[in-house]
C-alpha positions as CSV (number, residue, x, y, z in Angstrom):
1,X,-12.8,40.8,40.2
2,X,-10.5,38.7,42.8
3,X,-6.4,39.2,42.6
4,X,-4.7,36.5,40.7
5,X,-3.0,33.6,42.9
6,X,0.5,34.7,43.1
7,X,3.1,32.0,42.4
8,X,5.8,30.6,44.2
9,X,9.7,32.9,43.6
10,X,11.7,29.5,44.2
11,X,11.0,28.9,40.8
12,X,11.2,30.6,37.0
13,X,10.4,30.3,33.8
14,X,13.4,28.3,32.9
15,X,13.4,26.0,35.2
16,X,9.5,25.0,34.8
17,X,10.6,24.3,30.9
18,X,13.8,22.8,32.1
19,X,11.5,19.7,34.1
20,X,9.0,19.9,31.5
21,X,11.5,18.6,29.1
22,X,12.8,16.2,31.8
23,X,8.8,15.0,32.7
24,X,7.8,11.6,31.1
25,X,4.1,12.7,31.8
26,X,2.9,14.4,29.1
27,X,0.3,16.3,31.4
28,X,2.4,17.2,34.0
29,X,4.8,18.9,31.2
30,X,1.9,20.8,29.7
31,X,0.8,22.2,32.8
32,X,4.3,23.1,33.7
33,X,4.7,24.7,29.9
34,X,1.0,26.4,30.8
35,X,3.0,27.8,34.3
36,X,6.3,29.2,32.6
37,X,3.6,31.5,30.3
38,X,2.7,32.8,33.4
39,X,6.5,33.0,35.2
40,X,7.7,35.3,31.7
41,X,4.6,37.6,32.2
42,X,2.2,36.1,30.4
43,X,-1.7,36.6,31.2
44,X,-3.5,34.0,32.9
45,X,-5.6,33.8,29.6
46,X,-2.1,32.8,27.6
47,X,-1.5,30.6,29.9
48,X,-4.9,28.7,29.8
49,X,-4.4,28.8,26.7
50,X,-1.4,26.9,26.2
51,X,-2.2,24.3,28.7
52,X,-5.9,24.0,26.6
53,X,-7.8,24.4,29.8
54,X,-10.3,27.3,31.1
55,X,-9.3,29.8,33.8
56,X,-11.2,27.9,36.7
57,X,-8.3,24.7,36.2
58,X,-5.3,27.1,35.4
59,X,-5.9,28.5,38.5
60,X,-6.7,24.8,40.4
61,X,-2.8,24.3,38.9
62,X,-1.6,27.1,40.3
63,X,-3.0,25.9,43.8
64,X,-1.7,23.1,43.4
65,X,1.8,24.2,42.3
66,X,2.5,27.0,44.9
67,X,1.3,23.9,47.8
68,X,3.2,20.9,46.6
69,X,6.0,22.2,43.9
70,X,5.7,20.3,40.0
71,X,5.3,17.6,41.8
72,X,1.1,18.6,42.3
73,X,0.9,18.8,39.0
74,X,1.0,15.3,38.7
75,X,-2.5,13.4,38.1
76,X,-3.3,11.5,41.3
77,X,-5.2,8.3,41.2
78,X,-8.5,8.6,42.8
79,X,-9.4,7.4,45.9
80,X,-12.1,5.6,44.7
81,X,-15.9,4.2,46.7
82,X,-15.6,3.4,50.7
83,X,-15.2,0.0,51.2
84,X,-18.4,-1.9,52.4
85,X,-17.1,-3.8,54.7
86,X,-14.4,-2.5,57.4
87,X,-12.1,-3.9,59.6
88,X,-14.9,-4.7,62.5
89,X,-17.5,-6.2,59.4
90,X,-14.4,-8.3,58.3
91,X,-13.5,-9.5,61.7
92,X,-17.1,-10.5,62.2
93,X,-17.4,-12.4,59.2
94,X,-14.2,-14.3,59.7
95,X,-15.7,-15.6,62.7
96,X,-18.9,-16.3,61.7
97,X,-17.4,-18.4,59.0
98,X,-14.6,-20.1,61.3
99,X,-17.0,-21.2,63.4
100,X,-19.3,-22.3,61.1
101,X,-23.6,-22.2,61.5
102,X,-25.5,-23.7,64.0
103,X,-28.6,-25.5,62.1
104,X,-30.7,-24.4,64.5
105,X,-30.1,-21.0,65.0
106,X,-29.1,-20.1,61.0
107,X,-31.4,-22.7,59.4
108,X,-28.1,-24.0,57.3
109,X,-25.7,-26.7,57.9
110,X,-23.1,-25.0,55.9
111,X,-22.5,-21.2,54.9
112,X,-23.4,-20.3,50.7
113,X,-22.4,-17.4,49.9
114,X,-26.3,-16.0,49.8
115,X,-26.3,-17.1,53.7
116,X,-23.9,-14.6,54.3
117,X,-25.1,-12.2,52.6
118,X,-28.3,-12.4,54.9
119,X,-26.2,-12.2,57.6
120,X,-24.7,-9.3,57.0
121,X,-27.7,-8.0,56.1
122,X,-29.4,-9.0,59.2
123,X,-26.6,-8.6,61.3
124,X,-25.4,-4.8,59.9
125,X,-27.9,-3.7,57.6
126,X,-24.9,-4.2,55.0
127,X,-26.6,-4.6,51.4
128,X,-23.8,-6.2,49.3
129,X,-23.7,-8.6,46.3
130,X,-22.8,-12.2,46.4
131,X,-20.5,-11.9,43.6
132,X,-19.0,-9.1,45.6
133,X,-18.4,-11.0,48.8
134,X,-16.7,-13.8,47.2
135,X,-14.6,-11.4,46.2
136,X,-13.9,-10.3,49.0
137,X,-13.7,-13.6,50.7
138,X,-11.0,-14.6,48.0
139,X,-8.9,-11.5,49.6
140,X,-8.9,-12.9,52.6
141,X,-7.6,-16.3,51.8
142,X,-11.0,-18.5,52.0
143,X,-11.5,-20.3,49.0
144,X,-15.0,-22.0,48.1
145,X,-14.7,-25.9,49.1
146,X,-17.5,-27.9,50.1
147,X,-17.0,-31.3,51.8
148,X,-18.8,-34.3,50.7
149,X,-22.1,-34.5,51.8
150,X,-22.4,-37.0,55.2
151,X,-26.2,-37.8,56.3
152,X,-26.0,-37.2,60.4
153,X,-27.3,-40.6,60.9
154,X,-24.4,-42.8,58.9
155,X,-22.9,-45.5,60.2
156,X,-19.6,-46.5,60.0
157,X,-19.7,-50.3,61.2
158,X,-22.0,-50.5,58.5
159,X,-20.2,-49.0,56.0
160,X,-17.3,-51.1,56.4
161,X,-19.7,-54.3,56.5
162,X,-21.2,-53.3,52.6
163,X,-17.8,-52.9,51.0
164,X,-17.2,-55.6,48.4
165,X,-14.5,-58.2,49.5
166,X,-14.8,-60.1,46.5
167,X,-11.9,-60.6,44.1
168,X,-11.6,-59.1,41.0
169,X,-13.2,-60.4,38.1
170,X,-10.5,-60.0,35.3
171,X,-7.3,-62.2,36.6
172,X,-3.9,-62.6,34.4
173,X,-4.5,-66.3,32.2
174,X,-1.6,-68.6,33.5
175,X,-1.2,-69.6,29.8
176,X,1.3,-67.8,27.4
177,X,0.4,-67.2,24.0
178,X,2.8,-68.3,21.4
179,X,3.4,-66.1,18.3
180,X,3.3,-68.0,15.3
181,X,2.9,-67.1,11.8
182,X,-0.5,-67.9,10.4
183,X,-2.3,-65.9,7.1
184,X,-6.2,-66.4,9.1
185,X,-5.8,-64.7,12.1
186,X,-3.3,-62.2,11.6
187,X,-0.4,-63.9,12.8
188,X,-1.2,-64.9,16.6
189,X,-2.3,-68.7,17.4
190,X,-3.8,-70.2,20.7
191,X,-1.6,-72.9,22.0
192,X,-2.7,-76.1,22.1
């Protein structure tokens, strides 16, 4: 059987309670309660004991102690998946979209989402979602607006030339109405 992991001397028994006390993270202060068994002599059983862990994570706490102090005993967010996309992917894309798609080359006169995806897919061999890459498009500051659809051959002369210049059909009456009391038609009269 291997030697137990020695611990670090800067520190005791007391002083591991002391910051346990102090702690507002409940797991850091059990593993620094699970560590003081150890500093007063206790076995590394008693110890895994009081922290309610196995021997295999006392002694991952130990490591982590002796390297970085209470301080490693403090639960680290994980790292989480590599991104798809890295800097050079995102760079690419930016200007792929800034420049927009040539109908004849992409077969699209504007960029969908799914266009893009292709293109990354054709481009890098990148498989990603289209729910992702909007996403991901949002958290670079593009948002999804589509101009009004123009057909390539409209005129404007002729535009112009089929507006209505007619005048409205409702116009204000030059005649005022004069309030007078009357029990038929609810009190209002036509003059005259």
């Amino acid at each position: 059987m291997a030697a137990a992991v020695g611990l670090r001397s800067d520190f005791s028994s007391e002083i591991l309670r002391t910051q346990a006390r102090q702690s507002r993270d409940a797991k850091q202060a059990r593993r620094l309660l699970a560590l003081a068994v150890i500093y007063d002599g206790g076995s590394r059983s008693d110890a895994a004991k009081t922290g309610g862990v196995g021997l295999q994570i006392m002694r991952d706490w130990v490591l982590r102690f002796n390297a970085e102090g209470p301080l490693g005993l403090v639960d680290r967010k994980a790292p989480g998946a590599r991104p798809k996309l890295d800097t050079r992917h995102r760079e690419a894309l930016i200007q792929m979209i800034e420049s927009g798609p040539i109908p004849a080359i992409h077969g699209v006169v504007r960029w969908r989402l799914v266009d893009l995806v292709g293109w990354l897919y054709d481009e890098y061999g990148i498989s990603i979602d289209a729910t992702q890459l909007g996403r991901i498009l949002k958290a670079m500051g593009y948002r999804r607006l589509t101009a009004r659809p123009k057909h390539h051959g409209q005129n404007e002369l002729a535009l112009e030339a089929f507006k209505k210049t007619s005048p409205p059909i409702w116009q204000r009456s030059n005649v005022a109405f004069q309030l007078e009391p009357s029990s038929k038609s609810g009190g209002r009269t036509r003059p005259g």
